[in-house]
N, C-alpha and C positions, 0 to 999 in steps of 0.2 A: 234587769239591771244592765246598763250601758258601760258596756267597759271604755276606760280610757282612752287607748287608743286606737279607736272608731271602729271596732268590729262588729260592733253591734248594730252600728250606724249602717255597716257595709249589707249584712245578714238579713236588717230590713230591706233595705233596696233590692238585695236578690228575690227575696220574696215577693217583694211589687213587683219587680219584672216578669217572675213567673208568672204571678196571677195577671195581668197583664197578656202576655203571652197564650196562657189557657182561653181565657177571653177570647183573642181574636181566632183563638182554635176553633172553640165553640161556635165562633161567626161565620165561619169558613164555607158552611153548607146551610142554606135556609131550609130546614126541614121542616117552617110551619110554610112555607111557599109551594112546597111537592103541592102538586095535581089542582095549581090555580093557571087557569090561563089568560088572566089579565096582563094587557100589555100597555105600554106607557112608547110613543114616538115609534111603534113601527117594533119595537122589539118585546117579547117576552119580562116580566119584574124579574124576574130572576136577576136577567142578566145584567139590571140595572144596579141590582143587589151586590152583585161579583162586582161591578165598576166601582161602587160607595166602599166593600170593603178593601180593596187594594190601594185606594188612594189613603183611607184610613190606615192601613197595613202601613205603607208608606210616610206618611207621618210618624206613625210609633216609630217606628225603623231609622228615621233619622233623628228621634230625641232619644231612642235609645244609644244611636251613635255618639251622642253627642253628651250626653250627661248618663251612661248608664256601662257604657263599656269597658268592661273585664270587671266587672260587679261579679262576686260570689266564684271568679276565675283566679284572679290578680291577688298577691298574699297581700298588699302592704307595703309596711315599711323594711320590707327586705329586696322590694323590688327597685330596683336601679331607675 
């Protein structure tokens, strides 16, 4: 049940950004990439790996800023 005024609203969205959040944890290290040595322009996938997730990192990080910030911090309608 959603309560009136939008704390429910809020509660999900924290919970998207967590999961969200755990996500790009979980991306952080390619653990099915350990003990491959294919490499793409000179450099190991890995590191090509690390490049895709930062700039991804990156984008979260500025829609978080942008539509998600003081989610599940901010009270509300008590805040000025």
């Amino acid at each position: 049940m959603v309560e009136s005024n939008g704390t429910g609203r809020h509660r999900i969205e924290a919970v998207g950004w967590a999961v969200v959040a755990a996500v790009l944890v979980a991306l952080a290290i390619p653990w099915f990439m350990w003990g491959s040595s294919a490499t793409v322009a000179g450099l190991p996938v890995w590191v090509w790996w690390h490049v895709g997730w930062l700039c991804l990192t990156a984008v979260v990080f500025a829609a978080f800023v942008r539509y998600g910030w003081g989610v599940g911090i901010t009270g509300g309608s008590a805040d000025g």
